[in-house]
VEXMARDREN-121231 format. One record per atom (N, C-alpha, C, CB): residue number from 1; x negated, y, z negated. Coordinates in steps of 0.05 Angstrom, whole numbers, plus 5000, padded with zeros to 4 digits. Glycine has a CB too. Layout:
# VEXMARDREN-121231
NUM,X,Y,Z
...
END
This chain:
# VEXMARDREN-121231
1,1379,3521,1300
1,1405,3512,1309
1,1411,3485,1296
1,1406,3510,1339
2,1390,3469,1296
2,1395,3438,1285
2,1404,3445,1250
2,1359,3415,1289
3,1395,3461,1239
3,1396,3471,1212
3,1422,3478,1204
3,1379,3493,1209
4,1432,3490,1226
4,1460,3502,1223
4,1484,3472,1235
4,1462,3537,1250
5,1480,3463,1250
5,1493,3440,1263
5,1488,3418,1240
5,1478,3432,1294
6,1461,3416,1218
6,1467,3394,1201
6,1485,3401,1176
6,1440,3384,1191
7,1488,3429,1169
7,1493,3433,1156
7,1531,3437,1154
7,1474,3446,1154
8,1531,3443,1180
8,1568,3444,1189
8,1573,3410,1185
8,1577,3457,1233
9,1559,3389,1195
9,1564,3364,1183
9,1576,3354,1159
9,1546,3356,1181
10,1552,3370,1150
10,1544,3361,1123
10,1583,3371,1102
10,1504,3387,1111
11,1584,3395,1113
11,1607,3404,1106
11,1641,3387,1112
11,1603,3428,1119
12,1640,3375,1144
12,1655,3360,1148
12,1658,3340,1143
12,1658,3359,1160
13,1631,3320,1136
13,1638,3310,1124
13,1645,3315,1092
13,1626,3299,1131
14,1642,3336,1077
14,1655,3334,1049
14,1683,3341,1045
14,1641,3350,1030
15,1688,3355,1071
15,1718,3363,1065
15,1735,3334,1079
15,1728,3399,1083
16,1722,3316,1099
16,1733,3290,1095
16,1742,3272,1073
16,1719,3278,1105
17,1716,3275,1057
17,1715,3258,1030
17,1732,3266,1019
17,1694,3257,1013
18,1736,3295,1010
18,1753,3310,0994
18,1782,3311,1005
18,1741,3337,0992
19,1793,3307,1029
19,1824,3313,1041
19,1847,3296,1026
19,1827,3305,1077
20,1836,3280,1005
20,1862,3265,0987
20,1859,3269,0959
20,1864,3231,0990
21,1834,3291,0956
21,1842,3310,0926
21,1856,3337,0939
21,1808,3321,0905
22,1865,3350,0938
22,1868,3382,0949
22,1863,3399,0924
22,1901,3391,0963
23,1863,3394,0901
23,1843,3406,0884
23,1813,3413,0884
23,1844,3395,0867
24,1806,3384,0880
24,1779,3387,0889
24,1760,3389,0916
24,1772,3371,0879
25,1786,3388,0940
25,1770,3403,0966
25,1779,3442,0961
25,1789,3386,1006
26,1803,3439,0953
26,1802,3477,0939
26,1777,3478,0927
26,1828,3489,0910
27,1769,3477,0904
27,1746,3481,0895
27,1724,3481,0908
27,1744,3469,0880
28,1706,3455,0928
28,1696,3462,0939
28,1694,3469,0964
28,1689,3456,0932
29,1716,3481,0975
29,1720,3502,0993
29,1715,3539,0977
29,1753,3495,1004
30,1719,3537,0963
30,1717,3562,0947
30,1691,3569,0941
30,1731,3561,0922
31,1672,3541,0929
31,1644,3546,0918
31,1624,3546,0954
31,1634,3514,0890
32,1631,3535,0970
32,1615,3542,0993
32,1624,3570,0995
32,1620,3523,1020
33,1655,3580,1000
33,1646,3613,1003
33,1637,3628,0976
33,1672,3632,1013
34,1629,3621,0956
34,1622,3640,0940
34,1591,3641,0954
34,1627,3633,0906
35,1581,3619,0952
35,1559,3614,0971
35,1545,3635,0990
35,1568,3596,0987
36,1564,3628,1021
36,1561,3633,1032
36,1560,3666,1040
36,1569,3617,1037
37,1577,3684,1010
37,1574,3708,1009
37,1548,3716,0992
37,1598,3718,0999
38,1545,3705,0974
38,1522,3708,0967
38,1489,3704,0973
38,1528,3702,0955
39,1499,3692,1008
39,1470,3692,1023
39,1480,3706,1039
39,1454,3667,1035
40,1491,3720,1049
40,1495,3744,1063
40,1501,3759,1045
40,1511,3745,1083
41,1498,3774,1028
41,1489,3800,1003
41,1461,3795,1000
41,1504,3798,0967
42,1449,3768,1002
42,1420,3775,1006
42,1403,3780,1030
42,1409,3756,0996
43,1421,3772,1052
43,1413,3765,1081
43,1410,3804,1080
43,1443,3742,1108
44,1431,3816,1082
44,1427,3848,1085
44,1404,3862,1074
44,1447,3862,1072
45,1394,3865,1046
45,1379,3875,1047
45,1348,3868,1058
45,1384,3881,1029
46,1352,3832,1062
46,1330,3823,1067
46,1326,3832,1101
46,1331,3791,1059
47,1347,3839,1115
47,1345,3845,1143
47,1327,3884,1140
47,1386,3843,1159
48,1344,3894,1124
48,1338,3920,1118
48,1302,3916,1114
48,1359,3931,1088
49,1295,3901,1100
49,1263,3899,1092
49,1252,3890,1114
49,1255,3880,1069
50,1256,3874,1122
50,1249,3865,1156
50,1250,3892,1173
50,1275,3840,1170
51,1270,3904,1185
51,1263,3912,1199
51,1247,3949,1189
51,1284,3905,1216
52,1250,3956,1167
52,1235,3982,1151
52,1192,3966,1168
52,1243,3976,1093
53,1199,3937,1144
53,1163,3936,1149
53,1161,3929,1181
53,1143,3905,1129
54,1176,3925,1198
54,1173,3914,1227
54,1164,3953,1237
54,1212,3894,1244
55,1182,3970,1236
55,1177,4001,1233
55,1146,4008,1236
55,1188,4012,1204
56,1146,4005,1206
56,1120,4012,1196
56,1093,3996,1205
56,1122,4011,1167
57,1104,3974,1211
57,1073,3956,1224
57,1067,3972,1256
57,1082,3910,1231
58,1091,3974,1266
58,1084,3980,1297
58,1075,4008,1293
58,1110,3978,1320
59,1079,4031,1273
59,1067,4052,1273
59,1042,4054,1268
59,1077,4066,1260
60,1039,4027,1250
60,1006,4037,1234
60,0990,4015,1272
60,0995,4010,1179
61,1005,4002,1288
61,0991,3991,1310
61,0985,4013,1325
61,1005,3971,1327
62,1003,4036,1326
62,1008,4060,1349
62,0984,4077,1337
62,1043,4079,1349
63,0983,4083,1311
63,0960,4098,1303
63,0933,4085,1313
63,0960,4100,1273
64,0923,4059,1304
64,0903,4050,1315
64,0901,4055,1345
64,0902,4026,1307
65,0911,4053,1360
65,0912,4056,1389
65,0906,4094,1392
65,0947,4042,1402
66,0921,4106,1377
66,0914,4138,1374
66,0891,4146,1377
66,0919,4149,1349
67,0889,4123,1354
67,0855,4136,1334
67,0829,4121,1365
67,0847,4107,1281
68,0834,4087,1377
68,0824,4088,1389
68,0819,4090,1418
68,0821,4081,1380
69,0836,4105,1421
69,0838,4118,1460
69,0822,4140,1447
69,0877,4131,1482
70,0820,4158,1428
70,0816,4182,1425
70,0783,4183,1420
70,0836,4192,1404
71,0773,4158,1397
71,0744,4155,1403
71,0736,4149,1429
71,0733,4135,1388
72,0739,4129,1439
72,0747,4127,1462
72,0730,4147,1483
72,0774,4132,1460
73,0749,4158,1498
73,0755,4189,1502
73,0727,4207,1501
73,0777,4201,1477
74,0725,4202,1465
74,0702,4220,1457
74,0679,4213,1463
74,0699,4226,1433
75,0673,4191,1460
75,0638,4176,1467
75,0639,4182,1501
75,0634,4129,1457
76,0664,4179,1512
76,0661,4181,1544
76,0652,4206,1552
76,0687,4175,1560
77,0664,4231,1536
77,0655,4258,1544
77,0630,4262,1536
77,0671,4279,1535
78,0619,4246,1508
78,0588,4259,1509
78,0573,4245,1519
78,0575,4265,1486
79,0585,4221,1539
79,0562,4203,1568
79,0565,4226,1587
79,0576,4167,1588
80,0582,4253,1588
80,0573,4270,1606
80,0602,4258,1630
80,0534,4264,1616
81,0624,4238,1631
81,0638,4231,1644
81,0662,4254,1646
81,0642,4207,1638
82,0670,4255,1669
82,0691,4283,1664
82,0725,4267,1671
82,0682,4317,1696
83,0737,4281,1654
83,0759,4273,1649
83,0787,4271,1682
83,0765,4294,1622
84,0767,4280,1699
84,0794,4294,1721
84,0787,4256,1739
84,0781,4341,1753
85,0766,4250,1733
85,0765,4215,1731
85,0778,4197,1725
85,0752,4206,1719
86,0791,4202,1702
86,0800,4182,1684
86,0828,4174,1704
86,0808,4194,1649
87,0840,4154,1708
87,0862,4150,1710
87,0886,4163,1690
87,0860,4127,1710
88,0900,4172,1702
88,0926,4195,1687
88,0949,4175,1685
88,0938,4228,1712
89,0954,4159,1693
89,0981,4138,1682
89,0978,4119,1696
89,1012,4146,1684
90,0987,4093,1674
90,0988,4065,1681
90,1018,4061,1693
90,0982,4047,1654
91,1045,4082,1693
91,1050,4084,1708
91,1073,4103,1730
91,1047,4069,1703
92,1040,4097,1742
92,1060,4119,1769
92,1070,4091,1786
92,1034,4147,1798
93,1063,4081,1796
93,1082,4068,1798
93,1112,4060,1796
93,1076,4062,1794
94,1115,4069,1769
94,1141,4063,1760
94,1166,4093,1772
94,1137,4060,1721
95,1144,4116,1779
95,1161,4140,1776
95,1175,4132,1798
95,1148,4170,1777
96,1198,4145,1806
96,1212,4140,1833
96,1201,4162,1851
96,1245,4140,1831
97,1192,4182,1849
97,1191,4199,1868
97,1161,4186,1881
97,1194,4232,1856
98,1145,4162,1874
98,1126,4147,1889
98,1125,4132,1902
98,1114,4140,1883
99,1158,4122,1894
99,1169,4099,1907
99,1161,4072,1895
99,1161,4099,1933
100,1166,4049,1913
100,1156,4024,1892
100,1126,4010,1902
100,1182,3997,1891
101,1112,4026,1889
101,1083,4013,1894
101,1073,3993,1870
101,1060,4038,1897
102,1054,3978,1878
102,1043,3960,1855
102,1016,3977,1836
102,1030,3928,1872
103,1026,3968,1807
103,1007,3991,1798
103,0977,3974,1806
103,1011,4002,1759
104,0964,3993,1807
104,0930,3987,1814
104,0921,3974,1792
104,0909,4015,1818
105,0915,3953,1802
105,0894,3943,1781
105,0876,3950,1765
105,0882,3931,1786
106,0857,3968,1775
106,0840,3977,1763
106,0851,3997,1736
106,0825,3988,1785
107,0869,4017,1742
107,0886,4026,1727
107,0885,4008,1701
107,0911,4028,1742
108,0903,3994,1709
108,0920,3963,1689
108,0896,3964,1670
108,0926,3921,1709
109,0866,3957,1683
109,0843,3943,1665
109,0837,3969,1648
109,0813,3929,1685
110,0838,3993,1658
110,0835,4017,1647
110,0858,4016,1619
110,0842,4040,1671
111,0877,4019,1625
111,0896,4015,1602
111,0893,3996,1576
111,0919,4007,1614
112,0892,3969,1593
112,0889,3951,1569
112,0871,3953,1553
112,0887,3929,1573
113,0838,3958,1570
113,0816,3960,1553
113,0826,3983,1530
113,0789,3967,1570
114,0826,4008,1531
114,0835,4031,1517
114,0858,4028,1494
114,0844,4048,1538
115,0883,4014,1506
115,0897,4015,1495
115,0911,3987,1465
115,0906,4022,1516
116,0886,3976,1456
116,0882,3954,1452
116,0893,3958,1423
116,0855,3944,1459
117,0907,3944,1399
117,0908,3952,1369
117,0885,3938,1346
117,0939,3944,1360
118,0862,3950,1364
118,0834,3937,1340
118,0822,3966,1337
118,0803,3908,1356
119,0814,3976,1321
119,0788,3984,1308
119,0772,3990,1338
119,0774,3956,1285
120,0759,4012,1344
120,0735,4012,1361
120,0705,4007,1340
120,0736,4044,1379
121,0689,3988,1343
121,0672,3989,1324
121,0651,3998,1344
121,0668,3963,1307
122,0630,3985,1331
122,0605,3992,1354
122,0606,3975,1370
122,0575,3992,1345
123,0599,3941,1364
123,0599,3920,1375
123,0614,3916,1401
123,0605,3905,1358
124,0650,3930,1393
124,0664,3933,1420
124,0655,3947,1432
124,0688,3938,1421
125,0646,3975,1431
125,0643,3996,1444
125,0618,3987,1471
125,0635,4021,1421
126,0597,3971,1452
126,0581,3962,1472
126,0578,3942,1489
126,0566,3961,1464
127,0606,3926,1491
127,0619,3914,1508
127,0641,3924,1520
127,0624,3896,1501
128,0652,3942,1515
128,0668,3953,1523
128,0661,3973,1546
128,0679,3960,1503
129,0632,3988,1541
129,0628,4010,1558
129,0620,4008,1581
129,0615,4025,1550
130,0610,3986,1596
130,0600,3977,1618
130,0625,3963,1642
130,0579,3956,1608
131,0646,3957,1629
131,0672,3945,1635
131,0685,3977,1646
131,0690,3927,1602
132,0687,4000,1632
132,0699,4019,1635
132,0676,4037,1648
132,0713,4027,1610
133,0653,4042,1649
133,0637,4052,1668
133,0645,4047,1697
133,0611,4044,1663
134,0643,4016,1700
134,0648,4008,1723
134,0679,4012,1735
134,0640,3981,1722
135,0694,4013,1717
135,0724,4026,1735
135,0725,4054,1731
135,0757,4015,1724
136,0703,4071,1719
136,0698,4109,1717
136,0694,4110,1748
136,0664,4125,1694
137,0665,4096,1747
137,0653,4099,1782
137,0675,4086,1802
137,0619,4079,1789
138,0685,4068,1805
138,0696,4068,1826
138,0726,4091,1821
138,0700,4038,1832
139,0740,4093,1802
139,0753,4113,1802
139,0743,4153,1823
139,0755,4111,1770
140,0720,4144,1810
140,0703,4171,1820
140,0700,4164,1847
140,0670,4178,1805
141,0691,4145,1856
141,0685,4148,1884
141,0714,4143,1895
141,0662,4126,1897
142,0733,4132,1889
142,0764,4132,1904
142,0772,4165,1909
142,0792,4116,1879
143,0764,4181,1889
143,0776,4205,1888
143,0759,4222,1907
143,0777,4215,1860
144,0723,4215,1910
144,0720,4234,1927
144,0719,4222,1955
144,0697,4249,1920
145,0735,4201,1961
145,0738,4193,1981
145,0765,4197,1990
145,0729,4172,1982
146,0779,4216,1979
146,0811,4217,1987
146,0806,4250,1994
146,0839,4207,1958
147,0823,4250,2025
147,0821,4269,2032
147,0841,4287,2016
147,0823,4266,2056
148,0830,4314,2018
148,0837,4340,2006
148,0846,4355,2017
148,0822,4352,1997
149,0880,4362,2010
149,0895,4386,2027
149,0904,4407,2013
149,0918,4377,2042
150,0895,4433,2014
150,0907,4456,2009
150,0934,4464,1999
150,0905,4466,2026
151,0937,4469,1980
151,0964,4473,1983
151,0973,4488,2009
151,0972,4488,1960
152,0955,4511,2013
152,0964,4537,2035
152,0974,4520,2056
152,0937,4559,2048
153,0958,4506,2060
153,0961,4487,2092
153,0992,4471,2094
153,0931,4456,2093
154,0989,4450,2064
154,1011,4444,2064
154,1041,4457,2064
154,1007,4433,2050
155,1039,4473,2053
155,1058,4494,2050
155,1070,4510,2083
155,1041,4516,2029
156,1052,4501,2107
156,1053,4516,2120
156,1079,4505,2143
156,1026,4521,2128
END
C-alpha cells in the first residue's frame, strides 16, 4: 500500500510541476499510461502463471497426502490393525444431521498425523507409529465400549 501511496505522490507531484506546460504535462500524462498499460499486459499473463503453478503445486501436495495416507493405511494392515477402527471422518461433526458437536480430538490428531504433505519415510513412520497406535487402541476400546443396537430392535 505504501508503494502505491508513494507512487500516486510521486505522480502529483509531477503533474504539479508540469500544470504551466500543458504540453509537457500531455506528454507525461500519456507516457505514465503507456506505462501503466504495459504493466498490466504483463500483470495478466503473469497472474495466469501464478495461479496455473499455484494449481499444480496444491495437486502435486494432494498426491503426496494420497500416496501417504495410503502407505500409511498399508503398514497399519500388515500390524494386523483392522480398518472398522480407524476413525471414518474428521468431520462428522460438521454434518448437520449430528448436529453441532466438537470434533474429537483424538480424531483431529488422527487426521493431521496422516494427512501431512511430506514423504512417509522410515524415520517418520517410526515416530509416527506409536503416536497412532495409541489413538488405534483407544479408538478400539471407545468402540467396544459403545453399546450395540440392532437394527431389528431399533426399527421396532
Amino acid at each position: 500500500m505504501n508503494l502505491l501511496r508513494s507512487e500516486v505522490d510521486l505522480v502529483i507531484k509531477e503533474c504539479l510541476a508540469l500544470q504551466h506546460d500543458p504540453l509537457a504535462l500531455e506528454k507525461y500524462m500519456h507516457d505514465r499510461q503507456v506505462m501503466a498499460t504495459a504493466i498490466m499486459q504483463h500483470a495478466l499473463p503473469l497472474r495466469r502463471w501464478y495461479d496455473s503453478r499455484k494449481e499444480q503445486t496444491d495437486c502435486d501436495k494432494q498426491a503426496i497426502v494420497t500416496k501417504r495416507r495410503a502407505e500409511i493405511y498399508r503398514r497399519m494392515n500388515e500390524l494386523g490393525w483392522e480398518e472398522k477402527y480407524y476413525p471414518w471422518s474428521k468431520y462428522v461433526a460438521l454434518i448437520p444431521r449430528y448436529g453441532k458437536r466438537p470434533i474429537d480430538p483424538d480424531n483431529q490428531k488422527w487426521f493431521n498425523y496422516i494427512g501431512q504433505h511430506k514423504e512417509l519415510t522410515e524415520k517418520t513412520w517410526l515416530s509416527l507409529r506409536p503416536k497412532l497406535e495409541e489413538l488405534y487402541v483407544r479408538f478400539k476400546e471407545r468402540q467396544a465400549n459403545t453399546p450395540k443396537i440392532s437394527m431389528r430392535k431399533a426399527c421396532r
